[in-house]
DRENDO-1510 file (C-alpha; in Angstrom, 1 decimal, always signed):
<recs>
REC; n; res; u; v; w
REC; 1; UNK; +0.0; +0.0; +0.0 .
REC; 2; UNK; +1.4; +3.5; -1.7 .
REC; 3; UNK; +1.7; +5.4; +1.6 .
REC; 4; UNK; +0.0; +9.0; +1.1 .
REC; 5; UNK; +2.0; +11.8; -0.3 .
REC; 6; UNK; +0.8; +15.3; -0.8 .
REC; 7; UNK; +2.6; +16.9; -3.7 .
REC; 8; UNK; +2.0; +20.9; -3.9 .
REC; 9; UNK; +0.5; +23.0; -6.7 .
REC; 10; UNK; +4.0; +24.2; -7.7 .
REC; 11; UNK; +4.8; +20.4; -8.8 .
REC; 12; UNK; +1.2; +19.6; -10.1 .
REC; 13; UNK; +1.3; +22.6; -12.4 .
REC; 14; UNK; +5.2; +21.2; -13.7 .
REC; 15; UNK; +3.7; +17.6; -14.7 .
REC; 16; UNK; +0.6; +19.0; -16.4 .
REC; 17; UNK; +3.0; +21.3; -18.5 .
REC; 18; UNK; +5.3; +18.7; -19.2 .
REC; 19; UNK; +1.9; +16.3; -20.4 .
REC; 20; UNK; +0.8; +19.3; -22.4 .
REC; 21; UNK; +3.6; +19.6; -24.4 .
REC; 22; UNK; +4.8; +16.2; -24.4 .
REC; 23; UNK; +1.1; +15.3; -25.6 .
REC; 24; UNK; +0.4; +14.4; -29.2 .
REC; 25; UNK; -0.7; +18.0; -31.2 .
REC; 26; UNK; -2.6; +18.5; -33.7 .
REC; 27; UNK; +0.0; +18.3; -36.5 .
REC; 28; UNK; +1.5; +15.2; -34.9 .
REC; 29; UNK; -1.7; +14.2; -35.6 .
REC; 30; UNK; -2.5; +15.1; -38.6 .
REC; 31; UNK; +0.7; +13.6; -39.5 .
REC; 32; UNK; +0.1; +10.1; -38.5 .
REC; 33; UNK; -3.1; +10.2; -39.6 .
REC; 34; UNK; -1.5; +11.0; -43.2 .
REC; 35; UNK; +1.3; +8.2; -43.3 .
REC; 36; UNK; -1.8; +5.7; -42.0 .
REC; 37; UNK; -4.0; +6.5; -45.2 .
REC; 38; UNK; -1.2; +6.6; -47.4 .
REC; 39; UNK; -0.1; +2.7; -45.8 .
REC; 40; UNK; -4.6; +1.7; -45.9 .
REC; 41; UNK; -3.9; +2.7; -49.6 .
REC; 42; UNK; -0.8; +0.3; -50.3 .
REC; 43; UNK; -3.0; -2.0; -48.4 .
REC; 44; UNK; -6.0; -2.2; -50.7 .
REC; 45; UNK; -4.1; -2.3; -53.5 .
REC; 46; UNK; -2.0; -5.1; -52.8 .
REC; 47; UNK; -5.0; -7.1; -52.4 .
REC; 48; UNK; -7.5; -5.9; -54.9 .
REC; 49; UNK; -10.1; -6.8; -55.8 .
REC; 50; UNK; -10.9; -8.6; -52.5 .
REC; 51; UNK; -11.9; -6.3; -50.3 .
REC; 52; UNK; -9.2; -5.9; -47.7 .
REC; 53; UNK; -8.7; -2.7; -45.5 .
REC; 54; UNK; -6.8; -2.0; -42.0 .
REC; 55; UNK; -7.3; -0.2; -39.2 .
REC; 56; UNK; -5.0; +1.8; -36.3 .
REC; 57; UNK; -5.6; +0.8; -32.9 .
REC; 58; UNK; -2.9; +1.2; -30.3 .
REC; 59; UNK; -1.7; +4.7; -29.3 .
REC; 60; UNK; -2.2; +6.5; -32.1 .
REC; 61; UNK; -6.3; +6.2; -32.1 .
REC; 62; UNK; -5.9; +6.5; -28.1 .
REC; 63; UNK; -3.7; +9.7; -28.0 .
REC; 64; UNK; -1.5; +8.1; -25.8 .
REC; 65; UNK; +1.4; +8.2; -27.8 .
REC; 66; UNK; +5.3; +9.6; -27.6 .
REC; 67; UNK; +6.9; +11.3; -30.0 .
REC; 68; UNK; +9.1; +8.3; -30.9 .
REC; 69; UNK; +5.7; +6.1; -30.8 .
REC; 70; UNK; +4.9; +3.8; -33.7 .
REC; 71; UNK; +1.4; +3.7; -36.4 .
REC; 72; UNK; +0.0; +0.0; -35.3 .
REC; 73; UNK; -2.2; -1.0; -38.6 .
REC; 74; UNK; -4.0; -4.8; -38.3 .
REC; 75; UNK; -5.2; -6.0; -41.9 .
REC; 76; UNK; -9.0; -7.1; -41.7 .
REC; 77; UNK; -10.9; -9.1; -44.5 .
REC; 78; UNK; -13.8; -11.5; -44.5 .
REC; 79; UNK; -13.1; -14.8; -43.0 .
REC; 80; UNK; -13.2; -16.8; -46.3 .
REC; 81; UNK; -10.1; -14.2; -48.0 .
REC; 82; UNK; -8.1; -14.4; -44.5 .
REC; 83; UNK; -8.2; -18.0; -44.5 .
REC; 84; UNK; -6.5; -17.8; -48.1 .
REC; 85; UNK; -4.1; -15.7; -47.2 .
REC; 86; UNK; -3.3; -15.5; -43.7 .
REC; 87; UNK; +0.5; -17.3; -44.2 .
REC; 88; UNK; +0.9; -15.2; -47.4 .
REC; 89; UNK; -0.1; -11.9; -46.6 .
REC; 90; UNK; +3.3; -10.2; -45.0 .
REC; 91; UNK; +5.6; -11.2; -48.0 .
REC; 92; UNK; +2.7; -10.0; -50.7 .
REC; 93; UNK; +2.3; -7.0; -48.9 .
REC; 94; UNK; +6.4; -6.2; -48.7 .
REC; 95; UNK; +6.5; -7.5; -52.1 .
REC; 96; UNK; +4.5; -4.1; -52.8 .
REC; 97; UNK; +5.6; -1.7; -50.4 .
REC; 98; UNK; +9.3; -2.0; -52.0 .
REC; 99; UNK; +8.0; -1.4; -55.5 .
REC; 100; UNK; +6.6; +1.9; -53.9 .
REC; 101; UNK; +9.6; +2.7; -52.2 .
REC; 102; UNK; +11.8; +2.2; -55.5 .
REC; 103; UNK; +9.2; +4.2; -57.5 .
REC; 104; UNK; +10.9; +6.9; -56.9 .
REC; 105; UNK; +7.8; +9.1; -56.9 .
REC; 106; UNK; +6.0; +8.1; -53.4 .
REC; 107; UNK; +4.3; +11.2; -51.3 .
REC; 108; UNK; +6.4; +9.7; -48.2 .
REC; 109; UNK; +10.4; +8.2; -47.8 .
REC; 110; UNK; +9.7; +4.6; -47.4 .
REC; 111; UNK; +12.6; +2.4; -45.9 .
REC; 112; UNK; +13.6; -0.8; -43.6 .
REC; 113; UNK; +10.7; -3.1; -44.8 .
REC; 114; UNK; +11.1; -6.3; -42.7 .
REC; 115; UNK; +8.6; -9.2; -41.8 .
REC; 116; UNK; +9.3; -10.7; -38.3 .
REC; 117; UNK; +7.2; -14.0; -38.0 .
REC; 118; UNK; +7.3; -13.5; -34.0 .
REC; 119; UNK; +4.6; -14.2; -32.1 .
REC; 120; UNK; +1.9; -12.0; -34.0 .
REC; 121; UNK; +3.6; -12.0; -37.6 .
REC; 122; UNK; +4.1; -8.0; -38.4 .
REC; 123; UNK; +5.3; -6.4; -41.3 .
REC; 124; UNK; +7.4; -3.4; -40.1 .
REC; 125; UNK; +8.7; +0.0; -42.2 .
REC; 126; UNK; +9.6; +2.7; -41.8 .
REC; 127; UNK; +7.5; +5.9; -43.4 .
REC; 128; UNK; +8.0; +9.6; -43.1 .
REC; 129; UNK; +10.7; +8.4; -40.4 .
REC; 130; UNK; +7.4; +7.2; -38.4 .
REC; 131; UNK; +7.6; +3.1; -37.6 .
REC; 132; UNK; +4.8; +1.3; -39.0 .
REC; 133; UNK; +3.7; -2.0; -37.7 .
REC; 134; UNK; +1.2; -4.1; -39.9 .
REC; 135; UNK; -0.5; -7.1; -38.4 .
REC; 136; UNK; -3.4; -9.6; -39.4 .
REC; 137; UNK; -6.7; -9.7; -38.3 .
REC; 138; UNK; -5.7; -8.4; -34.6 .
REC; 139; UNK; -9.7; -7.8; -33.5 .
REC; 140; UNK; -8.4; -8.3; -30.0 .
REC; 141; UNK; -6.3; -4.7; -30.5 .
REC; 142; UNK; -9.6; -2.8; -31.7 .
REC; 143; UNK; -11.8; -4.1; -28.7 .
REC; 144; UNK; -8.7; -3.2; -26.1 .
REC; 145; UNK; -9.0; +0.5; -27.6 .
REC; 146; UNK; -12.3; +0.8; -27.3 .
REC; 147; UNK; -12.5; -0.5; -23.5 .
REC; 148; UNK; -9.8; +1.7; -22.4 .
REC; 149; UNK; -11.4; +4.6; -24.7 .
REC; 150; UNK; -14.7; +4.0; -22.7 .
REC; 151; UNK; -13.0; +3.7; -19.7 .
REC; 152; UNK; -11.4; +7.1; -20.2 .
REC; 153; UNK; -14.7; +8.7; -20.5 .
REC; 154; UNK; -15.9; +7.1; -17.5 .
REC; 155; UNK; -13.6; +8.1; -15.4 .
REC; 156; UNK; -13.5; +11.6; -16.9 .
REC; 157; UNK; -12.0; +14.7; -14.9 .
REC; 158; UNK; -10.7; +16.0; -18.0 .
REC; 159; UNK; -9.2; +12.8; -19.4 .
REC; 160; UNK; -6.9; +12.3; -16.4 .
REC; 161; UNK; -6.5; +8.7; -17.2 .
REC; 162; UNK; -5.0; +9.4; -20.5 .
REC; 163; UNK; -3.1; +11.7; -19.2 .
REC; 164; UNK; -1.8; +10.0; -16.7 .
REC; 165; UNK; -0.7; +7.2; -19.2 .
REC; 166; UNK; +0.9; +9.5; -21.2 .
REC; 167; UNK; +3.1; +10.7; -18.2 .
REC; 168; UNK; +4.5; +7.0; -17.1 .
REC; 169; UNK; +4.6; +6.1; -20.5 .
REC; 170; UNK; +7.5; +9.1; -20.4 .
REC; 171; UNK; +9.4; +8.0; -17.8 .
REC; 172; UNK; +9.3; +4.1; -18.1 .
REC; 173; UNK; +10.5; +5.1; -21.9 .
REC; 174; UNK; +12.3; +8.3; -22.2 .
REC; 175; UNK; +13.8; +8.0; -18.5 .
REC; 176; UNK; +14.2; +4.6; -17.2 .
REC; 177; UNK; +14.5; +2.6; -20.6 .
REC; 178; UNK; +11.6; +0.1; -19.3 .
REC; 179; UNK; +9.2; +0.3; -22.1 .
REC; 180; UNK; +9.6; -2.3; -25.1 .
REC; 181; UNK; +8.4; -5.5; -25.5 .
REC; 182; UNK; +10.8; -6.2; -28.3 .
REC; 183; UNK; +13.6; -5.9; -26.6 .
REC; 184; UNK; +12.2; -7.8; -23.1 .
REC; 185; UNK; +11.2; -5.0; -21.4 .
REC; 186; UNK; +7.1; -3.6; -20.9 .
REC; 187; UNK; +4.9; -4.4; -23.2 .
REC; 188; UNK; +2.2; -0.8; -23.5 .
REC; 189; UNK; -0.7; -2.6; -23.3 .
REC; 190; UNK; +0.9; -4.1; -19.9 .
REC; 191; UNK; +1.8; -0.4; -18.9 .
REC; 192; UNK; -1.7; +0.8; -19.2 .
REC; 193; UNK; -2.9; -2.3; -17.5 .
REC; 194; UNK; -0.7; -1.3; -14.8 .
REC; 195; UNK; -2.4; +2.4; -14.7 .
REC; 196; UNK; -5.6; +0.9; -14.6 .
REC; 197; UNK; -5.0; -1.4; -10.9 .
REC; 198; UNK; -4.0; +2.4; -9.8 .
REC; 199; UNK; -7.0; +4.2; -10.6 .
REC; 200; UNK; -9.1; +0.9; -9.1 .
REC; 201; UNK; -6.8; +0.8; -6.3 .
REC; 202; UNK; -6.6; +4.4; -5.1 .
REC; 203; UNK; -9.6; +6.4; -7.4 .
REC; 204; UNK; -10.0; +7.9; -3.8 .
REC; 205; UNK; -7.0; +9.9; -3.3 .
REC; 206; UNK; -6.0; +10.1; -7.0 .
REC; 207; UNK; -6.2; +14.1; -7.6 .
REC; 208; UNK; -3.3; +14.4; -10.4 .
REC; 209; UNK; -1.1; +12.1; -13.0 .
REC; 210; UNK; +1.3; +12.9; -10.9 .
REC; 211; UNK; -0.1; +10.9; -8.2 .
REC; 212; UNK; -0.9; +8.2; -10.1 .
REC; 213; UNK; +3.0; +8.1; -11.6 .
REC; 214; UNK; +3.7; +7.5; -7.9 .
REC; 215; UNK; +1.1; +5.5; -6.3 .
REC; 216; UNK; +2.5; +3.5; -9.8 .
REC; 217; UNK; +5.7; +3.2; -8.7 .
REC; 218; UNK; +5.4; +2.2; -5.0 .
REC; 219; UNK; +2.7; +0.1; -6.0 .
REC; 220; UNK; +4.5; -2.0; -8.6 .
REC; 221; UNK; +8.2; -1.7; -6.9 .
REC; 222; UNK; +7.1; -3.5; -3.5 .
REC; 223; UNK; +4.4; -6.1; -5.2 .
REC; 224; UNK; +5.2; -9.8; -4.8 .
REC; 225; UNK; +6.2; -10.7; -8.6 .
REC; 226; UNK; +7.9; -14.0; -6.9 .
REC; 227; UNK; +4.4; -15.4; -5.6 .
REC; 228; UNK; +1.7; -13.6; -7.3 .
REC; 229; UNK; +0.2; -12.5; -10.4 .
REC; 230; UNK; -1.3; -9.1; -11.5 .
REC; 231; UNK; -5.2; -8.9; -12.1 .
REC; 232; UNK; -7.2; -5.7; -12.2 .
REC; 233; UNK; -9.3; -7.1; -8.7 .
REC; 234; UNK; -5.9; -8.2; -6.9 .
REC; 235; UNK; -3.3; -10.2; -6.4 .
REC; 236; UNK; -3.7; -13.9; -7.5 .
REC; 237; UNK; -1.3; -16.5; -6.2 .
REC; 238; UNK; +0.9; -18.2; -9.0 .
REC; 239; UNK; +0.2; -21.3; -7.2 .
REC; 240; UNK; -3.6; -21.1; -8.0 .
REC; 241; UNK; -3.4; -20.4; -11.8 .
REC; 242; UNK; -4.6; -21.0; -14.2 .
REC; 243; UNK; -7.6; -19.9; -11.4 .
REC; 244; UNK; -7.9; -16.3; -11.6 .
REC; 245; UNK; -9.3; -16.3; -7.8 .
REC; 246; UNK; -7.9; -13.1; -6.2 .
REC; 247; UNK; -6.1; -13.4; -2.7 .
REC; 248; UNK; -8.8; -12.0; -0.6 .
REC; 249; UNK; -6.7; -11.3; +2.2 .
REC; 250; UNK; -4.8; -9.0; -0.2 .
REC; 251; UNK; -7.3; -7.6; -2.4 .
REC; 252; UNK; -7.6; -3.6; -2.5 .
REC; 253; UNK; -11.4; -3.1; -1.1 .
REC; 254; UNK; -13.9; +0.4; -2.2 .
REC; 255; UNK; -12.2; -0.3; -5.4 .
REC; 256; UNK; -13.4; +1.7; -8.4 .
REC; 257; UNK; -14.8; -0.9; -10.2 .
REC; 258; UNK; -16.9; -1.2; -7.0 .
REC; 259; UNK; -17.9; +2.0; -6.3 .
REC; 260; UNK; -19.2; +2.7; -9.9 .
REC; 261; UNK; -21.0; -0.1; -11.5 .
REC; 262; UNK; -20.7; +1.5; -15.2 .
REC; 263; UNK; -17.0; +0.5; -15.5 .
REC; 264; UNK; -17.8; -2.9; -14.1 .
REC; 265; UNK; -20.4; -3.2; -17.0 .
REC; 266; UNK; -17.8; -1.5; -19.6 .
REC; 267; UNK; -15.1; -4.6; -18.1 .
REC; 268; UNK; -17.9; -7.7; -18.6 .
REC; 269; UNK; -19.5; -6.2; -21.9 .
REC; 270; UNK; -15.4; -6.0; -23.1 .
REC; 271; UNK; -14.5; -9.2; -21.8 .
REC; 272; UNK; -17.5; -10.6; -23.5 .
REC; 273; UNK; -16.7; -9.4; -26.7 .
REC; 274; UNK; -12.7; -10.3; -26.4 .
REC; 275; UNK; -13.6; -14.0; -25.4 .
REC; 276; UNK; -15.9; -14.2; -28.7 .
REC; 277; UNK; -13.2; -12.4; -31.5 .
REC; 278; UNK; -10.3; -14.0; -29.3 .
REC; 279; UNK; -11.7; -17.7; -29.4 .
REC; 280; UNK; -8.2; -19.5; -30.5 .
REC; 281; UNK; -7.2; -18.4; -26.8 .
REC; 282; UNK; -10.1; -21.0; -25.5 .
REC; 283; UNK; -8.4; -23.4; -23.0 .
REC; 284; UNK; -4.9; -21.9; -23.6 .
REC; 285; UNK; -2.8; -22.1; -19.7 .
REC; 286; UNK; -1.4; -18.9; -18.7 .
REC; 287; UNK; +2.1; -19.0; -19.4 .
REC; 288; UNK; +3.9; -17.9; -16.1 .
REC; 289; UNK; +6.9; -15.4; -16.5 .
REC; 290; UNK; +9.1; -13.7; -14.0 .
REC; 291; UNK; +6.5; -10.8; -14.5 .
REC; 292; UNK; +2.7; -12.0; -14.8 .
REC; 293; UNK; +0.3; -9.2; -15.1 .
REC; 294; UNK; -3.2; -11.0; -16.3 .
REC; 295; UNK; -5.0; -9.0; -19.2 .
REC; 296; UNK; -8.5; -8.0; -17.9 .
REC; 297; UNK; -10.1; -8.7; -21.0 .
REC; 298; UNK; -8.8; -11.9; -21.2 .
REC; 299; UNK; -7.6; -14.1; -18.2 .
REC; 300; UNK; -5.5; -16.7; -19.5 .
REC; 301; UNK; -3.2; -13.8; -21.6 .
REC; 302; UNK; -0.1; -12.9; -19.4 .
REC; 303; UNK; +0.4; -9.3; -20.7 .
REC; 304; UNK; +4.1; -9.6; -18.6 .
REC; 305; UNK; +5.6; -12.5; -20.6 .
REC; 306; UNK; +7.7; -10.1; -23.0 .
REC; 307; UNK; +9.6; -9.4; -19.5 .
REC; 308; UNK; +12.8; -11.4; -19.5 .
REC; 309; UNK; +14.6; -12.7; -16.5 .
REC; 310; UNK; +17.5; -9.8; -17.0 .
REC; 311; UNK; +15.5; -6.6; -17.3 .
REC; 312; UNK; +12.8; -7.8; -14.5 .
REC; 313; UNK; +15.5; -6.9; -11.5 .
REC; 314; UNK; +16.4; -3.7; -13.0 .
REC; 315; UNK; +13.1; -2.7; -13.5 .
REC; 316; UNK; +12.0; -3.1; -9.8 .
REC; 317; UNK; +15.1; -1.5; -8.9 .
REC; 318; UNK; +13.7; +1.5; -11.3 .
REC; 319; UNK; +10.7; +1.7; -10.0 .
REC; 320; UNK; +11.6; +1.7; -6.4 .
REC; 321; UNK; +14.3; +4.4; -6.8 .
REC; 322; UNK; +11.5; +6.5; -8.8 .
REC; 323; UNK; +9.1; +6.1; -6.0 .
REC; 324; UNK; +12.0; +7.2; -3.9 .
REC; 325; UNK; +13.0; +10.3; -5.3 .
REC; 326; UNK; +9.3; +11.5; -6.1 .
REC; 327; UNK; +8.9; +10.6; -2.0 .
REC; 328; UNK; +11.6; +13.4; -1.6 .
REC; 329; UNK; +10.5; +15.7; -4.1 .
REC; 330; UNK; +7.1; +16.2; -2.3 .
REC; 331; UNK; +9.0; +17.1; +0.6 .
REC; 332; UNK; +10.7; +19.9; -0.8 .
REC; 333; UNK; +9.8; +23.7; -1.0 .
REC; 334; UNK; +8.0; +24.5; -4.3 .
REC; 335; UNK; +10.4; +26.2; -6.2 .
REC; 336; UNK; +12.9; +23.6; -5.3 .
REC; 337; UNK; +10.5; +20.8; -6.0 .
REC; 338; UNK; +10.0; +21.6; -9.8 .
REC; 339; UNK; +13.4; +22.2; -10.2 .
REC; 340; UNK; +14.0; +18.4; -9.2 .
REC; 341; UNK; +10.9; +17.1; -11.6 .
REC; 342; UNK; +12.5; +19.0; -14.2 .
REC; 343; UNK; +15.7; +17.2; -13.6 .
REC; 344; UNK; +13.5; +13.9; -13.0 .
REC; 345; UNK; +12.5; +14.1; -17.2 .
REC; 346; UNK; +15.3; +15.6; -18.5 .
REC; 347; UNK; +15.5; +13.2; -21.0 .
REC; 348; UNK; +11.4; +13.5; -21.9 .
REC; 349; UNK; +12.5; +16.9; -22.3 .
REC; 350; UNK; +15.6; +16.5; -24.2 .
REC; 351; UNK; +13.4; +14.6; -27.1 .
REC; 352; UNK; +10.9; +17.1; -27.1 .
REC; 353; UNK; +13.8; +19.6; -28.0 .
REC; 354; UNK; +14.5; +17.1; -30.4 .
REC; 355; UNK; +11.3; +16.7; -32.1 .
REC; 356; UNK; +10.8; +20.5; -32.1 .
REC; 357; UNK; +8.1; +19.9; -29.5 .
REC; 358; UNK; +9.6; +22.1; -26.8 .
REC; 359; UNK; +7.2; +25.0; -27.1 .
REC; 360; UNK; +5.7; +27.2; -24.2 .
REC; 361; UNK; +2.3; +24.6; -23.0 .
REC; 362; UNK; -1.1; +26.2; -23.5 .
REC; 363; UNK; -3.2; +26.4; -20.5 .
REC; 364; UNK; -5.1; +23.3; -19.7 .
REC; 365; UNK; -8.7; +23.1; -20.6 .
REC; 366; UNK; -11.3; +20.6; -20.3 .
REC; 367; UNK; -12.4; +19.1; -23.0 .
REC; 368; UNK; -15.7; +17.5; -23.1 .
REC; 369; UNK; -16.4; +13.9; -25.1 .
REC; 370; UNK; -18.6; +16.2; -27.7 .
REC; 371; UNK; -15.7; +19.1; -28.5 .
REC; 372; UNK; -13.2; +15.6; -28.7 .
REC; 373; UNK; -15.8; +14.1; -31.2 .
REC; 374; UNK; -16.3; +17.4; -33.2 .
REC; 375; UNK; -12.6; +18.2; -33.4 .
REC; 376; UNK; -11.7; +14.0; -34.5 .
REC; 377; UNK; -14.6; +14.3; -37.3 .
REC; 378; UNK; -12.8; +18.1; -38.4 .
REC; 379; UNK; -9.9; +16.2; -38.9 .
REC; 380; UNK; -11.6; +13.5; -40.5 .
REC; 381; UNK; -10.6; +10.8; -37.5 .
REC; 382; UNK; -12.7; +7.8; -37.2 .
REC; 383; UNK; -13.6; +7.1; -33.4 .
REC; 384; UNK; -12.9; +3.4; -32.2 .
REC; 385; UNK; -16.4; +2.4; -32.5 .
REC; 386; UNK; -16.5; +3.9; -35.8 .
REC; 387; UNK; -13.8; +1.3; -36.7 .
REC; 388; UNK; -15.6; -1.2; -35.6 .
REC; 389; UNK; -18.7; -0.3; -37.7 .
REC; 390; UNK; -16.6; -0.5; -40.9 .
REC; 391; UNK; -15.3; -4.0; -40.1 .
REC; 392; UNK; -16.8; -7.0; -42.2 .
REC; 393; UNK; -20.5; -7.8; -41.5 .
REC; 394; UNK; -19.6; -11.6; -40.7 .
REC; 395; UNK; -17.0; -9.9; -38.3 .
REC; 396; UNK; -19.3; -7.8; -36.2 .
REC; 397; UNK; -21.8; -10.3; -36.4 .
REC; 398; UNK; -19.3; -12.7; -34.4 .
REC; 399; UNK; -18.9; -10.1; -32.0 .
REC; 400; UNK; -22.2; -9.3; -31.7 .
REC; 401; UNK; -23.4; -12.7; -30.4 .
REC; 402; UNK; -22.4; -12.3; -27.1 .
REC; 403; UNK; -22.7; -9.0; -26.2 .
REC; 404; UNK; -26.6; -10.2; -27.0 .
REC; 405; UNK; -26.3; -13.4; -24.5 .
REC; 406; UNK; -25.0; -10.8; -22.1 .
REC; 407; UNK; -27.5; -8.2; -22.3 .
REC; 408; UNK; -29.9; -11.1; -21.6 .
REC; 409; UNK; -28.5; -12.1; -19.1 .
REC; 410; UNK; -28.8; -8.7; -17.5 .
REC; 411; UNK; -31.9; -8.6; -18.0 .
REC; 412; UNK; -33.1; -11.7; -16.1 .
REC; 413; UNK; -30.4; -10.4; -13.4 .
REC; 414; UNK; -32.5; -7.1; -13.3 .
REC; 415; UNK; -35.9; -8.8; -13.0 .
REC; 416; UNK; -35.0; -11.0; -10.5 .
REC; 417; UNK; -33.5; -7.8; -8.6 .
REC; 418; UNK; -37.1; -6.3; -8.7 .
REC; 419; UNK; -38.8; -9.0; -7.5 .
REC; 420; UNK; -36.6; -9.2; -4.6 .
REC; 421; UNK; -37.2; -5.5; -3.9 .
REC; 422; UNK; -41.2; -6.0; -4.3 .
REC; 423; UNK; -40.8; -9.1; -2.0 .
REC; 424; UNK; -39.1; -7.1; +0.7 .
REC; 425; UNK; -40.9; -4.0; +0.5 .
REC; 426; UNK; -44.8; -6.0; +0.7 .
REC; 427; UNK; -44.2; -9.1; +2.6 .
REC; 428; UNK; -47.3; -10.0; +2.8 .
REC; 429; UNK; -47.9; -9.8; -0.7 .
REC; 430; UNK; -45.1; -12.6; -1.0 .
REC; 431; UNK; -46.5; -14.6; +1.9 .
REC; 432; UNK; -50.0; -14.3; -0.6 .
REC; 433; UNK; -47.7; -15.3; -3.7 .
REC; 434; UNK; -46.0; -18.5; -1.8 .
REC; 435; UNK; -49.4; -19.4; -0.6 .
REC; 436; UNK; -51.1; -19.3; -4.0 .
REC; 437; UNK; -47.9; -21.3; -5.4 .
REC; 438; UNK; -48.6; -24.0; -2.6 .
REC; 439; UNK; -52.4; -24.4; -3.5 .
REC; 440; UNK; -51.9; -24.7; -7.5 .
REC; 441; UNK; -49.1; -27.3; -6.9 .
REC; 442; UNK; -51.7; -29.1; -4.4 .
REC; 443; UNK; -54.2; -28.7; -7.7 .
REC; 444; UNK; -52.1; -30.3; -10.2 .
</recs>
């Protein structure tokens, strides 16, 4: 348990700079959003005349994203053309991208096309000196952003859990070199797993991202990686898996997902929908690692297996001597404090100077879901769920199914709930109902 640290204005006011400039802009976007259409282009083409399209999801769609992040693309098709050519689709596509990058006459500098037949085959490039990573028929990626898009408005407070994302996202990456799954280290999905048990865990005292950087780092720098697994309810003993039963004894209680039964509903109508587009992970174990952090959409994925045996002791050594020096920081007298935060994200800043990013920060406003929607539609953005509108019928008909079953179910759950509240409020209008039960059963 993080214990309770009071940070002052002075400091609060440095971090919410540093997310506002560090924060993707709006030609940043504009920008990515370019190089993606140019790629969905290459895409279609390639595969013509079947009708084969891709779609962002990752960082990009969420806003969550460095200036060093990646463009994550996932090819989708009906199921009949992605049986065809799900083993040949990387080389085909490469095949193409290079006769656009020899052309001579492409609106972007293509380079370093490379398929690596890893775990989830991608096809990486390189375009507009933006990294590019093209995958197959990842569903699973478009129902993550949507339930951590939902989840964001939920929570609200001017998109604080964003914000806080982007803010540990900076230092695992730009400060303590932890972020990475391709070179062993934090996968992102894990990071904002990990940002999500701190909002559940301490949504009460959570007033700024820079609380949750640190509840973040005591949190995850004194947890008990050796015996236990990471799950959004608690702790669940290694022993026990594949279970997913939390530890009771050490499970956080008045957790968010208590307290406010709409992101419990957003986590079951998510899971529902990840279990029915994810179904080649039926009856897979959960692989244990040296850092297992279970996905909350679906159980038996361990979002920590990227995390080799190497980088897992200098990452808790990072995180504790983060926790450490943010503890001493909030000691400090204000001007003193942001001094040492500066000095903290030196490196954050460094690559804003870099990317010509370093610019005096606006002042912060709120901005509602509707200004977000009307400013994504200016820019001609399509909104996660507007993704998954354009997806193949057959597609959204799979994940349709159970998000039906579900809403059933809630249904019964709801009449049920009403009866018992009729029951309890008339008594004796149950003690009628019971007795007119008895005398039909003694009729038939």
């Amino acid at each position: 348990m993080a214990s309770p640290v009071d940070f002052n204005d002075a400091s609060r006011q440095a971090i919410n700079k540093l997310i506002q400039t560090i924060k993707p802009s709006k030609e940043s976007v504009e920008r990515r959003y370019g190089v993606q259409e140019y790629v969905r282009k290459i895409i279609a083409r390639c595969f013509a005349p079947e009708q084969v399209n891709a779609y962002m999801f990752g960082s990009v769609p969420l806003r969550t994203y460095l200036p060093d992040g990646d463009i994550d693309l996932s090819v989708f098709c009906s199921q009949e053309v992605a049986q065809s050519m799900r083993d040949t689709w990387a080389l085909k596509l490469q095949t193409v991208i290079e006769q656009e990058q020899a052309a001579g006459n492409a609106p972007y500098r293509i380079g370093d096309v490379t398929v690596i037949n890893a775990e989830v085959k991608l096809l990486k490039c390189l375009v507009d000196n933006i990294v590019v990573d093209i995958s197959f028929n990842q569903m699973g990626g478009l129902v993550t952003l949507n339930f951590l898009e939902e989840i964001n408005s939920l929570i609200g407070n001017s998109n604080i859990f964003k914000r806080s994302i982007i803010l540990v996202k900076a230092w695992c990456y730009y400060e303590s070199r932890l972020l990475g799954a391709h070179h062993g280290l934090i996968s992102t999905y894990a990071l904002e797993t990990l940002v999500l048990y701190v909002f559940n865990k301490y949504h009460g005292s959570i007033d700024s991202p820079l609380a949750v950087l640190y509840n973040f780092l005591v949190e995850f720098s004194s947890f008990d990686w050796d015996h236990y697994c990471l799950s959004l309810l608690g702790p669940v003993p290694l022993k026990d898996l594949p279970s997913a039963h939390v530890d009771m004894a050490l499970a956080p209680s008045d957790t968010l997902l208590q307290c406010d039964s709409r992101l419990a509903d957003s986590l079951a109508r998510f899971k529902s929908e990840m279990a029915s587009c994810r179904a080649d992970m039926k009856g897979r174990a959960f692989v244990i690692r040296c850092l297992n952090i279970m996905d909350p959409l679906l159980p038996n994925n361990n979002l920590g297996r990227s995390v080799v045996r190497s980088s897992f002791a200098r990452i808790r050594r990072a995180f504790g001597h983060g926790a450490a020096l943010l503890r001493g920081i909030a000691s400090k007298e204000p001007d003193t404090g942001v001094e040492e935060l500066d000095r903290l994200f030196k490196n954050t800043w460094a690559a804003l100077r870099k990317h010509n990013s370093h610019q005096p920060a606006p002042a912060a406003t709120a901005i509602t879901p509707q200004q977000q929607q009307q400013q994504q539609q200016q820019q001609g953005v399509l909104t996660p769920m507007q993704i998954m509108a354009r997806l193949p019928k057959q597609v959204q008909m799979q994940l349709q199914q159970p998000m039906q079953q579900l809403q059933h179910q809630r249904q019964l759950q709801q009449q049920q709930q009403q009866l018992e509240r009729t029951n309890n409020q008339y008594p004796a209008h149950k003690a009628h109902r019971q007795h007119e039960d008895g005398g039909q059963q003694q009729q038939q």
